[in-house]
Steps between C-alpha positions, in 0.01 A plus 500: 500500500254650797583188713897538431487868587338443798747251629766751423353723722449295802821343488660875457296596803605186655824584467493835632351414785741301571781720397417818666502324844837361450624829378360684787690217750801534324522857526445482896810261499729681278392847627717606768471863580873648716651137393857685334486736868843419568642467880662812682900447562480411902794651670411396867359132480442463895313810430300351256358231696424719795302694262379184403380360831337836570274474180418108568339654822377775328337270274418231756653252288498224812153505567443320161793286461536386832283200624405457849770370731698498151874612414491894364392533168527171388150487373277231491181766711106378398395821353086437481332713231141400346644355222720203722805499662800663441840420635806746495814416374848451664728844478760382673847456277462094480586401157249241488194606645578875536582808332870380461543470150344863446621786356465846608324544118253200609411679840413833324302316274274338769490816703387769156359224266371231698696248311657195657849411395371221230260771376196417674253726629521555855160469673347891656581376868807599397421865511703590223265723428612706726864356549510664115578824626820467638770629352761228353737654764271355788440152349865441486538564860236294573636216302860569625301473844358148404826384367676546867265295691562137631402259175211271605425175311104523482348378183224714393136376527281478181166746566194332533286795315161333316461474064544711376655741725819227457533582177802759528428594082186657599709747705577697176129642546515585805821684418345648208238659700667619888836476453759774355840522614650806546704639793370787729493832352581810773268752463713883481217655638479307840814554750790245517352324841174482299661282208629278760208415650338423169744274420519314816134454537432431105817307425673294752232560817244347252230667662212460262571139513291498796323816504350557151151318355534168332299354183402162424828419341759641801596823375468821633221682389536760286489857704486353798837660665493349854125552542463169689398131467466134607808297496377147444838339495484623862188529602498855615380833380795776405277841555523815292766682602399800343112507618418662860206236527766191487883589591550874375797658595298843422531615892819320582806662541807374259673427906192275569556335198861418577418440817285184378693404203814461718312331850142355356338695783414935562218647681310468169491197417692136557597240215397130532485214254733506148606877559670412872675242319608805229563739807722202667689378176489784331383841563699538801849512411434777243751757581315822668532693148328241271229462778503871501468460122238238496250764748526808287409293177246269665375864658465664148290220322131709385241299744184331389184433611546140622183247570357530818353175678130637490295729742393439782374143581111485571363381848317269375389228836739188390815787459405588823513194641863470260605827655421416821693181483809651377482786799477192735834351307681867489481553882585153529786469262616834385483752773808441691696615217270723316322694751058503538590814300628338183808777530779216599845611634694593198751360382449197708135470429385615246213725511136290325305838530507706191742246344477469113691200472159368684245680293602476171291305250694156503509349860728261426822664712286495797351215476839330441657629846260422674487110388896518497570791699738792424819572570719793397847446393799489717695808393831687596258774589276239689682241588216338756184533300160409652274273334167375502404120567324318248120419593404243190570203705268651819257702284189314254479686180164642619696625827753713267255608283346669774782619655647662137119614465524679808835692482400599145165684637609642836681808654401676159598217273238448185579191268333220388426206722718177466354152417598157694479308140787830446699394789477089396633643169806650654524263828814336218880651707670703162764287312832606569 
């Protein structure tokens, strides 16, 4: 009796421990949130896909689905993440390979639910996250966009991601836990250009994709807003844009914000590395309103304290001898440009004195233009940009360690010193 009671009871906890999992998955695949949101009437097609085209900027839509050298938005881009590779898909209207046999249901569905056609989870480099917020007004015009474009035969490549981040299933837990769909919600307290902003920079700008904390798992950490973080598909840090110690907009101007959303460069500060690339692609051919828009909500986020990169750095005899090495380098290297000041020629050159894009705690961004130099993005606004040589193939990693040292600890500059075993770690160019 005792042992057939006991059998009952592990194979009943057996089975619901096996049950409840499936039940959870199946509710991630049948739950779709805005799926009956039916389609506006569109009077004005051409319209449409103008409104379309703008948003795909908006959204920088090619930078992902466009390989190298590639046909536009055809797909088939090496996304690197620490979990393997990733490879976007073809949007163009090909039947075969593409988006052709879509429907403007299927398109919403990706875009609010992060659900492929077939049902399967979409993978979070597809910031649907964020892309949930638009309205179902926007993702048509962005599909009716897609559907205009020359169809490209491009099969899509399988990802290469490691077990068991291959396993799609286990996206239902990951959904479970950072994911809920929902579109943007204006706030009738805040004005109308406010609202805009928000949207643009939570929804389709996709912001926090870059500049918010990640965990262990890829997802955005909870509170973090755009507070700031390593990018390891890229290799770069996005800083804080709401702390003073990192990229604060506390004592910019909303016209100095445009001013460097719409060229990549202001007497401030210039953009180098993924966010000339946004500024280029993207950012750019905002109209003057949504930029406009974009400042006065970016200008209104509460700041935060930030991490600073440490105090002062000791003078200890072998940093000495570091720090005398990289003053040697600097005047050798860096002073055409920059000045024996540190103060630059802004917008040109960009001044190293004072610069918190240098001090902040992760070196990375420096340490990264100098190996591959920097160069701000070719702009409407500034259409002849100036950019900085790359010194990895001249330099050792003890010679930019010193150099990155120095700037980091002189004209006023505190931060922790950089290491050459740093600099081997990051000698690696960024995947595309």
């Amino acid at each position: 009796m005792r042992y057939g009671l006991a059998k009952r009871l592990v194979l009943s906890a057996l089975a619901a421990a096996l049950l409840v999992p499936a039940a959870f998955i199946a509710m991630q695949f049948l739950h779709d949130p805005g799926s009956t949101t039916p389609s506006a009437p569109v009077i004005d097609a051409g319209r449409q896909i103008r409104q379309g085209q703008y948003l795909a900027q908006a959204g920088n839509c090619m930078a992902c689905h466009t390989s190298r050298g590639g046909p536009a938005y055809a797909g088939g881009r090496a996304i690197a993440t620490p979990f393997g590779a990733l490879y976007s898909p073809n949007i163009t209207p090909d039947g075969a390979s593409g988006i052709g046999k879509w429907t403007a249901d299927d398109f919403w569905r990706a875009l609010h639910n992060g659900k492929s056609r077939d049902g399967r989870f979409l993978y979070p480099a597809f910031p649907y996250t964020e892309y949930t917020k638009m309205p179902r007004a926007d993702a048509d015009a962005l599909f009716a966009y897609f559907k205009s474009l020359p169809a490209v035969y491009r099969p899509n490549r399988e990802h290469a991601l490691r077990f068991p981040y291959d396993q799609r299933v286990l996206l239902a837990g990951w959904r479970a836990l950072y994911f809920t769909p929902g579109e943007f919600v204006a706030d009738p307290r805040r004005s109308a250009q406010w609202n805009r902003g928000a949207y643009l920079v939570q929804g389709p700008g996709h912001c926090s994709a870059c500049h918010a904390g990640r965990n262990a798992l890829g997802a955005s950490q909870e509170g973090a807003g755009l507070g700031g973080g390593l990018i390891p598909i890229l290799g770069w840090y996005a800083p804080s844009l709401t702390a003073d110690t990192e990229a604060g907009l506390g004592a910019w101007s909303e016209a100095q914000i445009v001013e460097l959303l719409k060229t990549g460069v202001s007497a401030q500060a210039s953009v180098f590395g993924p966010m000339a690339e946004v500024v280029a692609q993207s950012l750019q051919h905002l109209s003057d309103s949504d930029a406009a828009a974009m400042a006065n909500y970016l200008k209104s986020l509460p700041p935060t304290a930030g991490e600073r990169a440490g105090g002062q750095a000791s003078r200890e005899p072998l940093e000495q001898a570091v720090l005398e090495r990289g003053a040697k380098l600097y005047g050798e290297h860096c002073t055409s440009c920059h000045k024996d000041d540190g103060r630059g020629a802004a917008p040109a050159y960009p001044p190293l004195a004072g610069n918190r894009a240098i001090t902040m705690a992760s070196a990375i961004n420096p340490i990264r233009i100098v190996l591959n130099g920097g160069f701000a993005p070719g702009t409407t606004g500034n259409p002849r940009p100036y950019g900085m040589p790359p010194y990895g193939p001249s330099l050792s990693d003890a010679d930019v360690a010193a150099v990155v040292t120095y700037i980091r600890n002189h004209w006023g500059n505190q931060a922790a010193p950089v290491s050459a075993q740093e600099i081997g770690r990051n000698r690696a160019v960024p995947v595309e």
